[in-house]
C-alpha positions as CSV (number, residue, x, y, z in Angstrom):
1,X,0.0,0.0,0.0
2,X,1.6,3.4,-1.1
3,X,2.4,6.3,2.1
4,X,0.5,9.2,2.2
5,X,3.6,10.7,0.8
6,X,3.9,8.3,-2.1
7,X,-0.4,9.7,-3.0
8,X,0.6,13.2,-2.3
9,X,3.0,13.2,-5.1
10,X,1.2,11.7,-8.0
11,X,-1.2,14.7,-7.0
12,X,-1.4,17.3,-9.8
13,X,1.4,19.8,-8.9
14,X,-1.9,22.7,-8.4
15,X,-3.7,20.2,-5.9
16,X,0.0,19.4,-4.1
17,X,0.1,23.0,-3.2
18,X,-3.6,23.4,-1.9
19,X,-2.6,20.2,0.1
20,X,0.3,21.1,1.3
21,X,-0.9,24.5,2.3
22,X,-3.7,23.2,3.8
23,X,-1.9,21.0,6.1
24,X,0.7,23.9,7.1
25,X,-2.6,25.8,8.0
26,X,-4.3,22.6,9.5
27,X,-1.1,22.0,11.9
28,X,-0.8,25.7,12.8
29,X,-4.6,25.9,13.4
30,X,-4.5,23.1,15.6
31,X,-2.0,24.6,17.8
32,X,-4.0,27.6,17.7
33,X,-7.3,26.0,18.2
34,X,-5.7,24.3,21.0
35,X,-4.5,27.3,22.9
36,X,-8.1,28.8,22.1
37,X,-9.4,25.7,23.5
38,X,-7.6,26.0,27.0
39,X,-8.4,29.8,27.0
40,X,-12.2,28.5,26.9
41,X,-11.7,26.5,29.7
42,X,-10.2,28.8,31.7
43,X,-13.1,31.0,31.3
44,X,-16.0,28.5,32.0
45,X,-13.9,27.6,35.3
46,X,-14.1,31.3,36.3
47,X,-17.3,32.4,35.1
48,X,-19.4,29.8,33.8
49,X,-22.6,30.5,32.3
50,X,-22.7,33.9,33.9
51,X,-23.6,38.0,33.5
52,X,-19.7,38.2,32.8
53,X,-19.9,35.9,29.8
54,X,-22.8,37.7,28.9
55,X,-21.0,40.7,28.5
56,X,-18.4,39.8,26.8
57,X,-19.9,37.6,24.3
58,X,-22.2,40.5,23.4
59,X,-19.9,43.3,23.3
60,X,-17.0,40.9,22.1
61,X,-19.3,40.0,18.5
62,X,-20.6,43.6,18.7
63,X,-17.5,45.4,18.6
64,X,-16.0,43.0,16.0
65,X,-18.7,43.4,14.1
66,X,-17.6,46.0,11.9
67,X,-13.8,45.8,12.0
68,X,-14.1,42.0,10.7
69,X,-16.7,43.1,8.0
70,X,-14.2,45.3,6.5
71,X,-11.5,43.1,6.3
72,X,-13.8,39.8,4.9
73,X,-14.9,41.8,2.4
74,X,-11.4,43.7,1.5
75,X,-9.4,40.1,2.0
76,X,-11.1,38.6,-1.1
77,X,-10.6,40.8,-3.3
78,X,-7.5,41.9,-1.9
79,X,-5.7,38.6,-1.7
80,X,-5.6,38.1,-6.1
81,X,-5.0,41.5,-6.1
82,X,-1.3,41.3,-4.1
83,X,-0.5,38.0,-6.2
84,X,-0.4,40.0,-9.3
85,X,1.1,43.2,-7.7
86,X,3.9,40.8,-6.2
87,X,4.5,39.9,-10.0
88,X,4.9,43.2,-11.4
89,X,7.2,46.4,-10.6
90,X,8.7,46.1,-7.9
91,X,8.7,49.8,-6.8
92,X,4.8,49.9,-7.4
93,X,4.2,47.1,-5.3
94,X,6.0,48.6,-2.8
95,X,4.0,52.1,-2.8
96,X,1.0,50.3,-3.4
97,X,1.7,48.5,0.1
98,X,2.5,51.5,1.8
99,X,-0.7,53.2,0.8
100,X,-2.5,50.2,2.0
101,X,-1.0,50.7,5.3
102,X,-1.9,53.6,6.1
103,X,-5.4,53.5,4.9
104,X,-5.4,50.7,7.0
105,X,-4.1,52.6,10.2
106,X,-6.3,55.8,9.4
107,X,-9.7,53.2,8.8
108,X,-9.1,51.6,12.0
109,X,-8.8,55.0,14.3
110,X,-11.9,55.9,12.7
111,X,-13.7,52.6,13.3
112,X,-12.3,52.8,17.3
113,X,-13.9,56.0,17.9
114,X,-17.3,55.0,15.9
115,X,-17.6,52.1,18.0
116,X,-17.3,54.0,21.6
117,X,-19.3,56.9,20.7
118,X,-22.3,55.1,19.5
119,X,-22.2,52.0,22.1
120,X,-24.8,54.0,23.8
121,X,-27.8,53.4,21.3
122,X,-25.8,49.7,20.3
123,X,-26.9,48.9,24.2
124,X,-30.4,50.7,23.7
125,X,-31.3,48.7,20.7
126,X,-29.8,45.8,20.5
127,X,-28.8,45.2,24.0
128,X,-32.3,45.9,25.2
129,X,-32.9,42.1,26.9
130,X,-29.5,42.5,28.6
131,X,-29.5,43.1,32.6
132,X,-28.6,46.3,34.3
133,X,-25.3,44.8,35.5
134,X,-24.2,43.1,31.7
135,X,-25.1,46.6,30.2
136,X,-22.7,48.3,32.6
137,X,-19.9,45.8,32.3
138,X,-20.4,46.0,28.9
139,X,-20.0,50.1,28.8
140,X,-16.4,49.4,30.3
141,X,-15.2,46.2,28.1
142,X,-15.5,48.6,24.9
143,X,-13.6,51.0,26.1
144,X,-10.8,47.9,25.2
145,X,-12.7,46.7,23.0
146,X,-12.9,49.6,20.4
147,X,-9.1,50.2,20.1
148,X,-8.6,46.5,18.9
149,X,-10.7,47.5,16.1
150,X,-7.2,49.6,14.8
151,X,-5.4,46.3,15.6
152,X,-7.8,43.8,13.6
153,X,-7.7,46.0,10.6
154,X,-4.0,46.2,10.5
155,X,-3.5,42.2,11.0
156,X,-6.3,41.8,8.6
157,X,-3.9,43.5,5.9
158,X,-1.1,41.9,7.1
159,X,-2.6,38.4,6.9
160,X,-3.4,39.3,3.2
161,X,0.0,39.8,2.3
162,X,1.4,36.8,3.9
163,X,-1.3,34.8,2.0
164,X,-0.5,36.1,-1.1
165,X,3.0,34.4,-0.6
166,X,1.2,31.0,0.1
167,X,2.4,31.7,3.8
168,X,0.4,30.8,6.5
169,X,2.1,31.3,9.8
170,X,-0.5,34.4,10.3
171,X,-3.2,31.5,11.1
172,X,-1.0,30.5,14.1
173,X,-0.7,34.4,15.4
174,X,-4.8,34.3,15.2
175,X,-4.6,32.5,18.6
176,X,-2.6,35.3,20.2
177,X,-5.5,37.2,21.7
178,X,-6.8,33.6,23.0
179,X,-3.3,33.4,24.8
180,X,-3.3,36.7,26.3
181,X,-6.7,35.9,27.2
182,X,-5.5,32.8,29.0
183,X,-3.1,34.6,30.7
184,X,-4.6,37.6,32.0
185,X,-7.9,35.3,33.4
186,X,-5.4,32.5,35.5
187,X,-3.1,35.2,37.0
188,X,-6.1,37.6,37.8
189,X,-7.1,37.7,41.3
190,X,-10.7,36.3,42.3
191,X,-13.1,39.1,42.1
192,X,-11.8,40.6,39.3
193,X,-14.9,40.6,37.1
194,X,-14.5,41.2,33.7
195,X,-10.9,43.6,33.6
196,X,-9.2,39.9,32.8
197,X,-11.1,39.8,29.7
198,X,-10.9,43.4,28.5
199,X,-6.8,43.4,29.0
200,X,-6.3,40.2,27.8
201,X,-8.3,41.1,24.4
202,X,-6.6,44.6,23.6
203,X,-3.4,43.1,24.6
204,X,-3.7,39.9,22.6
205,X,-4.5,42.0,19.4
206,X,-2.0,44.6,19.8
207,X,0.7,41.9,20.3
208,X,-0.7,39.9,17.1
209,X,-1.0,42.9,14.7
210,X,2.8,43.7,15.4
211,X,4.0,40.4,14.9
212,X,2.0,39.6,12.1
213,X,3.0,42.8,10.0
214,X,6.7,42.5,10.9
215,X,6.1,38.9,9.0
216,X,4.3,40.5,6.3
217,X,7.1,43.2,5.3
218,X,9.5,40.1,5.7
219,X,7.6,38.0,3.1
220,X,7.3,40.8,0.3
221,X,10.9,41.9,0.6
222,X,9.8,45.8,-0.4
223,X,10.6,48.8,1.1
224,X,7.2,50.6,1.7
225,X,6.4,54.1,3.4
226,X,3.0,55.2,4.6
227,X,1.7,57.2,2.4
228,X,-2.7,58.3,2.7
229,X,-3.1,58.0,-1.2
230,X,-4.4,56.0,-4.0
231,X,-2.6,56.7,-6.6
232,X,-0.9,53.0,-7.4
233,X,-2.3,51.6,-10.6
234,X,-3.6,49.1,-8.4
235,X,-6.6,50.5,-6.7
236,X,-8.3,51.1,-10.3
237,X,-9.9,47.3,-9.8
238,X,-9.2,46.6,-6.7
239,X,-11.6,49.3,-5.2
240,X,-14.5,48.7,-7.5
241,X,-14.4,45.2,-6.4
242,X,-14.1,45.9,-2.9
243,X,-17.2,47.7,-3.2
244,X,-19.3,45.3,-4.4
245,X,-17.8,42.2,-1.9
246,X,-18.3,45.4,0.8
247,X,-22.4,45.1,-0.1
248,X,-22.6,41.4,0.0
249,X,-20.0,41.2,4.0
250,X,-22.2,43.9,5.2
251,X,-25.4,41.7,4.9
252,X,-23.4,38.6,5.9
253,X,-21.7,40.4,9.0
254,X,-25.4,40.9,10.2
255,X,-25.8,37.3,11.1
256,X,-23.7,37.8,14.4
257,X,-25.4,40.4,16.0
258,X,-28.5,39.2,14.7
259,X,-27.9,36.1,17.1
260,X,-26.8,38.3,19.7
261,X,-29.9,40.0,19.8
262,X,-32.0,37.2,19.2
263,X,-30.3,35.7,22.2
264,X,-30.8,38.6,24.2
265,X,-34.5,38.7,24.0
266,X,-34.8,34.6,25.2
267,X,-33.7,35.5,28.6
268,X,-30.9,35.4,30.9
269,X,-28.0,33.7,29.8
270,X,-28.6,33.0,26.2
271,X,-25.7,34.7,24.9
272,X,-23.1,32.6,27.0
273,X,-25.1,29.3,26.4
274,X,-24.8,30.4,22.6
275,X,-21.5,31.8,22.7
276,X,-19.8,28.5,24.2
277,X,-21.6,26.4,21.0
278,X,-20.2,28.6,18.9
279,X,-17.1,28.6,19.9
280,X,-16.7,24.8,19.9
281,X,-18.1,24.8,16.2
282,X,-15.3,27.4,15.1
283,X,-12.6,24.8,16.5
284,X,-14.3,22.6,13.9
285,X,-14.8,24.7,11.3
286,X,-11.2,26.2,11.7
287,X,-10.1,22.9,11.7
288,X,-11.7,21.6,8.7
289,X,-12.9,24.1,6.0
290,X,-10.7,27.2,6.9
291,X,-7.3,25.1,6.1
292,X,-8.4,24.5,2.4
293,X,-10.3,27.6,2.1
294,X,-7.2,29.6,3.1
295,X,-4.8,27.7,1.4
296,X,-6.9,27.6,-2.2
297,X,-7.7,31.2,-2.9
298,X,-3.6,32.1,-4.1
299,X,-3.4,29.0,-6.1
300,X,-6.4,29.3,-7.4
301,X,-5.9,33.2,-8.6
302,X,-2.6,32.3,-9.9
303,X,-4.2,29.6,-12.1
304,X,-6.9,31.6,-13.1
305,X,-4.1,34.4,-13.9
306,X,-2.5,31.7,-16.1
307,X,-5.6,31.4,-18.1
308,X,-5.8,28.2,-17.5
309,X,-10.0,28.8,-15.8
310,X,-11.3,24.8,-16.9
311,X,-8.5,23.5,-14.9
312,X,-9.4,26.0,-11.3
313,X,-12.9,25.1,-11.8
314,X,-12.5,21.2,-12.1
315,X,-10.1,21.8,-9.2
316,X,-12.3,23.2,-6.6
317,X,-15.4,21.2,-7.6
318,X,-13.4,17.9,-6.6
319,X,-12.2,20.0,-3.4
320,X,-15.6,20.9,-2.3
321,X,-17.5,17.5,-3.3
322,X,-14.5,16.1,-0.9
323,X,-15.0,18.4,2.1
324,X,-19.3,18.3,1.7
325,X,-18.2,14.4,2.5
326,X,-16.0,14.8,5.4
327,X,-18.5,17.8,6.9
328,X,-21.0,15.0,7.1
329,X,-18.9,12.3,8.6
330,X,-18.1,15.0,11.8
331,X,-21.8,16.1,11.6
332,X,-22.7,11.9,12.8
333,X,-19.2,11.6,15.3
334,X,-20.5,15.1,16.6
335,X,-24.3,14.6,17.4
336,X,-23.0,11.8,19.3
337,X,-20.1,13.1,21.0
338,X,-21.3,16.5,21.9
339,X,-22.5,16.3,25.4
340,X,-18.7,14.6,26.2
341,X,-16.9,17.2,24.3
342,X,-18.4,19.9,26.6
343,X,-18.3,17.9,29.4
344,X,-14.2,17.3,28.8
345,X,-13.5,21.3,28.0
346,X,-16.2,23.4,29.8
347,X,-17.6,21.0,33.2
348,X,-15.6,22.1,36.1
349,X,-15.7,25.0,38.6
350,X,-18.2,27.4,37.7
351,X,-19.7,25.2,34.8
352,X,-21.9,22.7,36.0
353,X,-23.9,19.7,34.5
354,X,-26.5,21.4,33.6
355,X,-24.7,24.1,31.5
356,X,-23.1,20.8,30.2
357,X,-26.7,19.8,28.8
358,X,-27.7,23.3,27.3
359,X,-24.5,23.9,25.4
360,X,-24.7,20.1,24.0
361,X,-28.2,20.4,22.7
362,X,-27.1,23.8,21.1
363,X,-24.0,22.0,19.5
364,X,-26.0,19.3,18.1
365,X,-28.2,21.7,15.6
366,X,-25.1,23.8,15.1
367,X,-23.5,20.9,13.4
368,X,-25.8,20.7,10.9
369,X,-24.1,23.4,9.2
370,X,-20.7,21.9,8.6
371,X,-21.2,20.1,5.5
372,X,-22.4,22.9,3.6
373,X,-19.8,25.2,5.3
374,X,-16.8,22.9,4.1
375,X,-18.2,23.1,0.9
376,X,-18.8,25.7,0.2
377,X,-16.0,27.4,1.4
378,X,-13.8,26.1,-1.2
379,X,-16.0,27.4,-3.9
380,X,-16.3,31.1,-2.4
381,X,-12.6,31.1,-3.8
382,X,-13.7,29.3,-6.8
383,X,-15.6,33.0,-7.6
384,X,-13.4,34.9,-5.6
385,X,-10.2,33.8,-8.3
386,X,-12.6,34.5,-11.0
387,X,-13.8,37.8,-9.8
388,X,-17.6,37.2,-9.6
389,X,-17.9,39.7,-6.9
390,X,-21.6,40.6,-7.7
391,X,-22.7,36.9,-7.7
392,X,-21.3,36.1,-4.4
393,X,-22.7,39.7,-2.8
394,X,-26.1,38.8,-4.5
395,X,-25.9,35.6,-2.5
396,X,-24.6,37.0,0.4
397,X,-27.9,39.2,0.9
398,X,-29.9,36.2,0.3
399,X,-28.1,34.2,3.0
400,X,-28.5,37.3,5.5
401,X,-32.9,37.5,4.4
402,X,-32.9,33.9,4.8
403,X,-31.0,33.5,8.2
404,X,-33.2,36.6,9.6
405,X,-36.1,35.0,8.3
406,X,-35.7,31.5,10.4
407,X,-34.5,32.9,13.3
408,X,-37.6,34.9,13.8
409,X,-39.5,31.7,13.2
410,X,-37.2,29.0,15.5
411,X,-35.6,31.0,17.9
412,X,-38.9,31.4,19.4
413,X,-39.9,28.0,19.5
414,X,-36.6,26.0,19.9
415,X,-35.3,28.3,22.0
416,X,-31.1,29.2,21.6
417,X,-30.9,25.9,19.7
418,X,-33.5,27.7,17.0
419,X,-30.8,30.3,16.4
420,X,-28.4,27.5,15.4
421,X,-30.5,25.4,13.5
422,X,-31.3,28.7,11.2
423,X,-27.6,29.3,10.4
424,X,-27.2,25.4,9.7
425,X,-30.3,25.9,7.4
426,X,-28.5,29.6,6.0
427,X,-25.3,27.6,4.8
428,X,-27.4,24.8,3.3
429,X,-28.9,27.6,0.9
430,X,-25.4,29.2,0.0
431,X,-23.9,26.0,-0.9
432,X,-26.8,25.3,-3.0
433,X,-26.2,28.8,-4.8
434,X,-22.8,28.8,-5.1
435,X,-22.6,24.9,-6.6
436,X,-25.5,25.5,-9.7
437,X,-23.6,28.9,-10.2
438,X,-20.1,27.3,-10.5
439,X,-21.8,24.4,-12.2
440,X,-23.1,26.3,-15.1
441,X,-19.5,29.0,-15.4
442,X,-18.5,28.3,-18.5
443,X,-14.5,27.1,-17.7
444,X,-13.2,29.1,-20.6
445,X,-15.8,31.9,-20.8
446,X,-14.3,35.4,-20.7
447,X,-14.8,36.6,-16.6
448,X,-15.0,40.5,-16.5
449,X,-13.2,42.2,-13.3
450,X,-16.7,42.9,-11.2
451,X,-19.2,40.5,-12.7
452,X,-22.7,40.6,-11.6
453,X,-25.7,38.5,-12.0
C-alpha cells in the first residue's frame, strides 16, 4: 500500500500545493485551536454561564462586528490582487503596500472612535434584553474593546500579504488574543470581574498585529512608506471590487449580531449558552474548512491568472465534493459526542452539568451546518479567483434574508438551539447557490473584473 507521501506526489502539482498549504494551515490551526481551546476552559472555570460571559460575548461580536466586515470583504478581493502586484514592478508594489497601510491605520482610528461613541444606542437597541449589571460591564469592556478595532484592521492586511505568498504562519498568530486571554484570566485575582477579559483582548490584538505585519514586510521583501493615497495603478480594480464584496460582507456580518440580539430577547443567559456552542463549532470549522479555504484562494488566482479557468474550476469542484463528505462524517461523530466534548473542556468550577446539557443540545443543531460550510467554502474562492464579486454579494444578501427570516420563526420556538438550526439551514442555501452557479460558469468563458448577476 503506497504512504501518504507516495499519494501526495502523484497529486497534480496545483492540488499538491492546496494540500500542502492546507496541512501547514491545519497544523498551525490546531496549535492555535488548542491554545483557544484551554483559554475556553479557563473561562468557563471562572465564570461559567454567567452576567460576565454575557457581556463579553455580546460586546466581544458587537465590537468585532464592523472591523471584521471590513477586512472579509477587502481580503477577497484583496488577496488576487497582491498575487499580481507581487509579480509586477517592484517599486509599485512597494507604494501600493505602503498606501495600504496607512489607509489601514487611518480606517481603524476611525472605526475605534465609531464604536465607543455610538455604544450608547448599540446597548439601547440591541442590548435591550441584557441586565442592568451586563449593560454596565459592557459600557467598560469597549472602552478595550474599540481600540482592537485599529489592531484587527492592520492584522487583517497583514494576513493578506502573507497569503499572497502562500504563507500561512499568520493562522497561528490568530490564537494570540486567545493566549493573552489565557493569561490575564489564570493570574487575575478572584473578584476581578470582567478587567481579565478586556486586557487580555486589547493586549492579545495589539501583540498579534505587530507580529503579524513584521512577518508580512518580511515576506514581500519591499521597502514601503506610509503614504494616505491611492494613486498606485492598483486600486483602479481593486476598489471597484471591494465595493461590491463590501455590499454582499455587510449583509453577511449581520448574522452575528443578529444572534446576539435574538439571544438577548430569550432571557438570561442566552448569549453565553450560545456563545460557548459557537465557539466549539469554530474549533471545527477552523479545523476543517478554513485550512483549504485559506490555502486555495492564491493557487487558485494564480491559475486563473495563467488562463488556465477549466482546470481552477475542475479543481475546486473535486475539493468541495470532498469536504461536503468529510462535513457530514463529523456532523454523525458530533451529534454523538457532543454532550462529552463539553463535558471534557467546559464541566468544572463554575460550569456545572447542567450548563453541560444546554450547550450540547445547542452543538448538536449547530453541526448541521458543517457540510455545507466545508463546501462551500472552497467554492467562495472558486468565484473569488474569477472575480464574480456581484454573484457572491447577490448571494450574500440572500443568506442574511434567509437567516433573519428562520431565526424569527425557530428562535422562538426551539429556543437558543433555534438560532443555530437557522444558520445550519443559511449555509445549506449558499452551498446550493454557489454549486449550480459554479456548475453552469463556462470554464473558458471570458470573466470581467466585477461581474454581476
Amino acid at each position: 500500500m503506497r504512504s501518504f507521501k507516495q499519494r501526495l506526489m502523484t497529486l497534480h502539482a496545483d492540488h499538491r500545493r492546496i494540500a500542502l498549504g492546507a496541512a501547514r494551515v491545519a497544523f498551525f490551526l490546531l496549535m492555535g485551536k488548542a491554545v483557544g481551546a484551554f483559554k475556553e476552559m479557563a473561562v468557563a472555570y471562572r465564570y461559567g454561564i454567567s452576567d460576565v460571559v454575557d457581556a463579553y460575548q455580546f460586546t466581544l461580536t458587537m465590537a468585532n462586528w464592523l472591523p471584521v466586515t471590513l477586512v472579509g470583504s477587502c481580503s477577497v478581493v484583496l488577496i488576487p490582487a497582491l498575487v499580481r502586484s507581487r509579480q509586477g514592478d517592484r517599486d509599485l508594489h512597494g507604494r501600493f503596500l505602503g498606501e495600504l497601510q496607512a489607509w489601514a491605520i487611518g480606517l481603524g482610528v476611525v472605526v475605534g472612535l465609531l464604536l465607543v461613541s455610538v455604544w450608547p444606542w448599540v446597548l439601547q437597541w440591541a442590548g435591550q434584553g441584557l441586565s442592568a449589571p451586563v449593560q454596565g460591564m459592557s459600557r467598560l469592556l469597549i472602552l478595550g474593546f474599540a481600540p482592537a478595532a485599529l489592531f484587527t484592521i492592520s492584522t487583517g492586511l497583514s494576513a493578506a500579504r502573507l497569503r499572497a505568498h502562500e504563507r500561512h504562519i499568520n493562522t497561528l498568530l490568530d490564537s494570540v488574543p486567545a493566549l493573552m486571554i489565557l493569561v490575564w484570566v489564570l493570574l487575575a485575582p478572584p473578584g476581578a470581574g470582567v478587567m481579565p477579559l478586556l486586557w487580555g483582548t486589547l493586549l492579545g490584538y495589539a501583540l498579534q498585529s505587530f507580529l503579524q505585519r513584521r512577518l508580512a514586510q518580511r515576506a514581500d521583501g519591499v521597502p514601503t512608506r506610509l503614504r494616505l493615497r491611492h494613486q498606485s495603478p492598483q486600486w483602479s480594480s481593486l476598489a471597484a471590487a471591494a465595493g461590491i464584496m463590501l455590499v454582499g460582507q455587510l449583509a453577511m456580518s449581520f448574522v452575528g449580531p443578529i444572534d446576539q440580539y435574538t439571544a438577548a430577547r430569550l432571557g438570561q443567559n442566552a448569549n453565553a449558552t450560545l456563545g460557548y456552542a459557537a465557539r466549539l463549532l469554530s474549533l471545527m470549522i477552523g479545523l476543517g474548512a478554513a485550512s483549504v479555504g485559506r490555502a486555495a484562494l492564491p493557487v487558485l488566482a494564480d491559475i486563473q491568472g495563467r488562463g488556465d479557468a477549466a482546470h481552477a474550476r475542475a479543481m475546486a469542484l473535486k475539493w468541495s465534493a470532498a469536504m461536503l463528505a468529510v462535513g457530514a462524517v463529523v456532523v454523525v461523530l458530533g451529534w454523538w459526542l457532543a454532550p462529552w466534548i463539553v463535558s471534557l473542556l467546559f464541566e468544572r468550577g463554575a460550569f456545572t452539568a447542567q450548563n453541560t446539557l444546554a450547550v450540547a443540545e445547542v452543538l448538536r443543531w449547530g453541526l448541521l451546518q458543517l457540510p455545507f460550510f466545508f463546501g462551500v467554502l472552497i467554492l467562495v474562492q472558486l468565484l473569488a479567483s474569477q472575480n464574480r464579486y456581484g454573484w457572491m454579494a447577490t448571494i450574500a444578501v440572500v443568506n442574511f434574508l434567509v437567516k433573519a427570516g428562520m431565526n424569527a420563526v425557530l428562535a422562538p420556538r426551539m429556543g437558543v438551539a433555534g438560532i443555530m438550526l437557522a444558520t445550519s439551514l443559511m449555509y445549506a442555501m449558499s452551498y446550493t447557490g454557489y454549486l449550480l452557479l459554479a456548475l453552469r460558469v463556462r470554464p473558458g468563458g471570458p470573466i470581467s473584473q466585477n461581474e454581476a448577476p
